[in-house]
One Martini backbone bead per residue (centre of mass of N, CA, C, O) as a GRO file, in nm:
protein
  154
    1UNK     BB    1   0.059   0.060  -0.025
    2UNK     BB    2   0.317   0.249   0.025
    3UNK     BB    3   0.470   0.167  -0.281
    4UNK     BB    4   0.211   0.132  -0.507
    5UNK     BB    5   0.084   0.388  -0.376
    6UNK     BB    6   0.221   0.659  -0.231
    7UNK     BB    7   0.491   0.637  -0.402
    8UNK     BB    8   0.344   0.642  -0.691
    9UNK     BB    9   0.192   0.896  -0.677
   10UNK     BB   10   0.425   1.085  -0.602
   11UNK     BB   11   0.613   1.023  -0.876
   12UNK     BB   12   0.423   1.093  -1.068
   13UNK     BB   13   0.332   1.373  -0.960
   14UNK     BB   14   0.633   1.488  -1.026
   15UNK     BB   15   0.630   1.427  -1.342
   16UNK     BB   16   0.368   1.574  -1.406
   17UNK     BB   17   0.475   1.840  -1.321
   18UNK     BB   18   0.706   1.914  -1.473
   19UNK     BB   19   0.533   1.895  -1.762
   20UNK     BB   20   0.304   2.169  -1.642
   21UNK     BB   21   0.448   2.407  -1.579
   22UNK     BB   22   0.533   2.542  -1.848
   23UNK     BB   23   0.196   2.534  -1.908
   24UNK     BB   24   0.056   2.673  -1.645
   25UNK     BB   25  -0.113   2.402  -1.608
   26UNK     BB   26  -0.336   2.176  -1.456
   27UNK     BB   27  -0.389   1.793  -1.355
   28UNK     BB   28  -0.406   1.618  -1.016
   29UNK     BB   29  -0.543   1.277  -0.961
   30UNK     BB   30  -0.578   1.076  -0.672
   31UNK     BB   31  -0.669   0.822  -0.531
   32UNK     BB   32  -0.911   0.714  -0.304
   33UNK     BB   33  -1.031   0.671   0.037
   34UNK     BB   34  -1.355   0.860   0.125
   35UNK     BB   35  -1.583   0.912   0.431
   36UNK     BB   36  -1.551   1.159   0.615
   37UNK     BB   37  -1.340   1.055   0.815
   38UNK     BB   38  -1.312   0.784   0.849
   39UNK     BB   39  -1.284   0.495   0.923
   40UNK     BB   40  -1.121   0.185   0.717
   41UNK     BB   41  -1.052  -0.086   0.895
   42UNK     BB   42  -0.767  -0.048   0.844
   43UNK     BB   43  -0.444   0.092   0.961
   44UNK     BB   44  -0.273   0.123   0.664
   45UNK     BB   45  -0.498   0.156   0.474
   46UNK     BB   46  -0.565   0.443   0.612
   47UNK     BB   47  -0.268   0.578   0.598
   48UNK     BB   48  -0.238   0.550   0.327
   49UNK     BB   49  -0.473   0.706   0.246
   50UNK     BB   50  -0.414   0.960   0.415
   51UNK     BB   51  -0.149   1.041   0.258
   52UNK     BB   52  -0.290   1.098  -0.006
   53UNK     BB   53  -0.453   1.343   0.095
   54UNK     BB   54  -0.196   1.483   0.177
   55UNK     BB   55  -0.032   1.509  -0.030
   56UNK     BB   56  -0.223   1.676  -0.206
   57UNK     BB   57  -0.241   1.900  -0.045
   58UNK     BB   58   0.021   1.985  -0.062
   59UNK     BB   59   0.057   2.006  -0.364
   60UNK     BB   60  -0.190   2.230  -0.395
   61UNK     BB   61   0.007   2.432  -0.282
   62UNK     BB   62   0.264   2.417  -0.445
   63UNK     BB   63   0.086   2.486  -0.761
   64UNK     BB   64  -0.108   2.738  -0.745
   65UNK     BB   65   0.082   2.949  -0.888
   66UNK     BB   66   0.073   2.755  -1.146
   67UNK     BB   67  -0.228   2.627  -1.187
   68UNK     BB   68  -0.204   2.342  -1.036
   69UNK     BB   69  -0.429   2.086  -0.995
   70UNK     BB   70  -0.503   1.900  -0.687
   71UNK     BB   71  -0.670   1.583  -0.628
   72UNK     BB   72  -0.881   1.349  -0.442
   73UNK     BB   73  -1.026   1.090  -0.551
   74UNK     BB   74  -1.364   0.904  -0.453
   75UNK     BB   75  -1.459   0.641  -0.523
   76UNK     BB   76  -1.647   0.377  -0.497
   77UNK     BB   77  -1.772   0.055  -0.598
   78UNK     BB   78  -1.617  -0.132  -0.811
   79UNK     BB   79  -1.704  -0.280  -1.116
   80UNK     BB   80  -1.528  -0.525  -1.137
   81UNK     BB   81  -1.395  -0.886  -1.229
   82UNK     BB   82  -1.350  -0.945  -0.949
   83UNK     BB   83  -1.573  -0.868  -0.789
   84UNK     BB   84  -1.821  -1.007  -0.956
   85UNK     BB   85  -1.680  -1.307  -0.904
   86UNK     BB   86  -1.722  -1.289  -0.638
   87UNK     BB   87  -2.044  -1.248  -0.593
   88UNK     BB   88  -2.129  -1.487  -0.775
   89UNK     BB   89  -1.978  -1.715  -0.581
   90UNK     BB   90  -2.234  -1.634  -0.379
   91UNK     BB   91  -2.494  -1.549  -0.554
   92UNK     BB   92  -2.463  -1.202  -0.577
   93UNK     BB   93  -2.662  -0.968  -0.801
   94UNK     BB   94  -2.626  -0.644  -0.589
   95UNK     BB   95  -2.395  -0.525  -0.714
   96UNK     BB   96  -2.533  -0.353  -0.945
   97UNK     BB   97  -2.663  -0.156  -0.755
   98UNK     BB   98  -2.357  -0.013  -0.618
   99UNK     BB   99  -2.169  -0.048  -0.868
  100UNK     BB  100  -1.892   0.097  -1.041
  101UNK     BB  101  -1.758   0.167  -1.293
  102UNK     BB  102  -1.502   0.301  -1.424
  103UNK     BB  103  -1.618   0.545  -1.623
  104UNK     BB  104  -1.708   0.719  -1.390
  105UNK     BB  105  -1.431   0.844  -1.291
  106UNK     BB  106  -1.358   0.933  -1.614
  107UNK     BB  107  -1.562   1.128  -1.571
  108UNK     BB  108  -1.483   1.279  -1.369
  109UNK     BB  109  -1.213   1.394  -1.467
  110UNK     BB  110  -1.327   1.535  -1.711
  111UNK     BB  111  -1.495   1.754  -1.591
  112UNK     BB  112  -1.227   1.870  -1.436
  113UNK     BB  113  -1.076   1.966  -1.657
  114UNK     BB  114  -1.335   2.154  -1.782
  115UNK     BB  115  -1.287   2.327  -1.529
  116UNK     BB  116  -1.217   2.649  -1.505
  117UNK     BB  117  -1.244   2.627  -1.165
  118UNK     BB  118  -1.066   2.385  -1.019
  119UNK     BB  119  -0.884   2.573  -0.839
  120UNK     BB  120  -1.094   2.545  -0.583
  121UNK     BB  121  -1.049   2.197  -0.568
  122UNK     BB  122  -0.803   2.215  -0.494
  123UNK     BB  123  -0.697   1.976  -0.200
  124UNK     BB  124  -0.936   1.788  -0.211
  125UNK     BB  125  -1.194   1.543  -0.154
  126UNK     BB  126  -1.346   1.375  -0.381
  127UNK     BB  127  -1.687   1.253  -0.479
  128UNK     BB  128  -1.815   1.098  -0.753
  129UNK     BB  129  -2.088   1.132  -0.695
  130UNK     BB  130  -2.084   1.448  -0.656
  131UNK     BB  131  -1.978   1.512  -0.927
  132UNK     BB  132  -2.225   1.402  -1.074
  133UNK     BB  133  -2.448   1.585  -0.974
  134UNK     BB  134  -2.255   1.870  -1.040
  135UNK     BB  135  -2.214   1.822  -1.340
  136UNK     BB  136  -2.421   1.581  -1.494
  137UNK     BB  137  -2.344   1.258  -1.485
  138UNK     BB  138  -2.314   0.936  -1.577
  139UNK     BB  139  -2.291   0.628  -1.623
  140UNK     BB  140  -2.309   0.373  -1.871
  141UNK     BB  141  -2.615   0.296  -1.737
  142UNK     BB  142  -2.757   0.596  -1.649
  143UNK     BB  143  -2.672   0.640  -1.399
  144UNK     BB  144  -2.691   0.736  -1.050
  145UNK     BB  145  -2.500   0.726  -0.817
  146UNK     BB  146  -2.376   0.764  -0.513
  147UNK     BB  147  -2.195   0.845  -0.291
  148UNK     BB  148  -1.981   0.696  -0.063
  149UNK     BB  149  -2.123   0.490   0.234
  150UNK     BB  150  -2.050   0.457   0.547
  151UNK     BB  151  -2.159   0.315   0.823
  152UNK     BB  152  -2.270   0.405   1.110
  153UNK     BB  153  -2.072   0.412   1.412
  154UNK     BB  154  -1.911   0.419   1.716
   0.00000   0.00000   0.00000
């Protein structure tokens, strides 16, 4: 989780500012999991996801002289076929009520490209389903999805 999620988002977000710089603007989206700051459930886990939502904060807040937007995405939970196959596997096809596809976060990247005002929301966490609402996307099959909630615990 920390070498092939935050230090490969943090090396490839270097190489992309870097890109970005001379053209005075751009966009980086790193993925992330994130439900209004609650805890994910695996002590790791958490800390990997933490650590990309405040990396993202922090390189926003050093690229915005440059006009450089980043952002923290977090979709729902994604329908692959590794998920697909876990659901069938035990008989569950509700999972298609409530998991996204893929080109849902897709189209959240793409609307925020297109936002001429995107550097109001650098250095923040979005979620996709509210992205979905404000932009006014829906998924492959015409759905609008809601952001990803987990259930309230004590």
């Amino acid at each position: 989780m920390f070498t092939a999620g935050v230090r490969a988002a943090l090396v490839a977000s270097r190489f992309a500012a870097s890109l970005m710089l001379p053209q005075r603007h751009g966009l980086i989206v790193n993925i992330t999991v994130w439900d209004r700051d609650k805890y994910l459930g695996n002590l790791f886990y958490d800390v990997a996801k933490g650590a990309i939502n405040r990396m993202t904060y922090g390189m926003a807040r050093e690229l915005r002289p440059h006009r450089i937007a980043a952002v923290a995405l977090a979709p729902g939970f994604i329908r692959t076929e590794r998920v697909a196959a876990s659901f069938e596997a035990v008989g569950n096809r509700d999972y298609l009520n409530f998991t996204e596809s893929p080109e849902y976060v897709g189209r959240a990247v793409v609307a925020l490209a297109c936002d001429q005002n995107v550097l109001q929301k650098s250095g923040k966490v979005l979620a996709v389903g509210d992205l979905a609402e404000e932009y006014e996307f829906t998924d492959v099959d015409g759905r609008h999805i809601p952001a990803f909630r987990m259930p309230d615990k004590e």
